[in-house]
C-alpha positions as CSV (number, residue, x, y, z in Angstrom):
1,X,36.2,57.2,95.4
2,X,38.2,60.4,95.6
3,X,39.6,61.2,92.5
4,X,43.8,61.3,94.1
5,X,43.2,57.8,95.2
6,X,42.3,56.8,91.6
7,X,44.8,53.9,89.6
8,X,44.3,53.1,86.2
9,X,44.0,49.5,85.1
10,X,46.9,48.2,83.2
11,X,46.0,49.0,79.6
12,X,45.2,52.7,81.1
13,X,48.6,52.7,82.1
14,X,50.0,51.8,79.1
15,X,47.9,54.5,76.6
16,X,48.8,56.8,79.5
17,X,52.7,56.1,78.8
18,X,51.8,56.0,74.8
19,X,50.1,59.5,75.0
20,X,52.1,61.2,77.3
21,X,55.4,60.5,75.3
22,X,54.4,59.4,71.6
23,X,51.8,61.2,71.2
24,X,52.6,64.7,73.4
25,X,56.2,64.4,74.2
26,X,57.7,63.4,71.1
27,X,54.8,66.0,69.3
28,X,56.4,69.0,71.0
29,X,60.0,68.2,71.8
30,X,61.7,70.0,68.8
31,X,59.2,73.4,69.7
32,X,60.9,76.4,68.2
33,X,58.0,78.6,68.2
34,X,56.4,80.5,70.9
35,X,53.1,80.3,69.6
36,X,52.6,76.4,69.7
37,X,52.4,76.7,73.3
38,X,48.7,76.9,72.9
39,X,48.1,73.5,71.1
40,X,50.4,71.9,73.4
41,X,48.4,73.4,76.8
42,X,45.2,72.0,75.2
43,X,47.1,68.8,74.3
44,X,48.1,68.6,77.7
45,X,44.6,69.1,79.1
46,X,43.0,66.7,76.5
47,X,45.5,64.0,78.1
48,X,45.3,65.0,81.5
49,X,41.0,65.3,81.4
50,X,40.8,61.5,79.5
51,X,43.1,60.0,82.7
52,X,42.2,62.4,85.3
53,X,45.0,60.0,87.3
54,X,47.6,61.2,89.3
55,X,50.4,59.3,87.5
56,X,49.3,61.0,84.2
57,X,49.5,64.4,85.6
58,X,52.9,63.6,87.6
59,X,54.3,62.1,83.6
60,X,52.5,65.7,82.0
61,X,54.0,68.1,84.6
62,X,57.5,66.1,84.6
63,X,57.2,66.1,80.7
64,X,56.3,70.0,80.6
65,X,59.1,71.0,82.8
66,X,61.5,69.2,79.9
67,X,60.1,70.8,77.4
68,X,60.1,74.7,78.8
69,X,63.8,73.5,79.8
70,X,64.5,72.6,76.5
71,X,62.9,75.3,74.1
72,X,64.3,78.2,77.0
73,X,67.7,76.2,75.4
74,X,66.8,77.0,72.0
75,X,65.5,80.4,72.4
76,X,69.2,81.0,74.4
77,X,71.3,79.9,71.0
């Protein structure tokens, strides 16, 4: 099956939810430091590899975006 047309079974979606917020999300939301971009990339791509499903990587990329938004906020003060 080609891997875009994958969907995770119902308790895939719901560790994909957990992980991506709880566990990355909420992990890297307060980031003041430049250099904890690196653990947070190969959080990212730890996630992204163990549910190599489109909806994780749509939640990752949306999640990233906030993120970048929010510590560009920071940096700005």
């Amino acid at each position: 099956m080609d891997e875009l047309k994958k969907i995770p079974n119902q308790e895939e979606v719901k560790a994909i939810f957990n992980e991506t917020y709880n566990l990355f999300y909420r992990k890297y939301k307060d980031m003041v430091d430049p250099e904890q971009w690196v653990p947070l990339m190969l959080d990212l791509k730890a996630i992204s590899d163990k549910y190599p499903y489109p909806l994780c990587r749509s939640i990752l990329a949306e999640l990233s975006v906030c993120l970048e938004d929010e510590f560009k906020r920071r940096q700005a003060k």
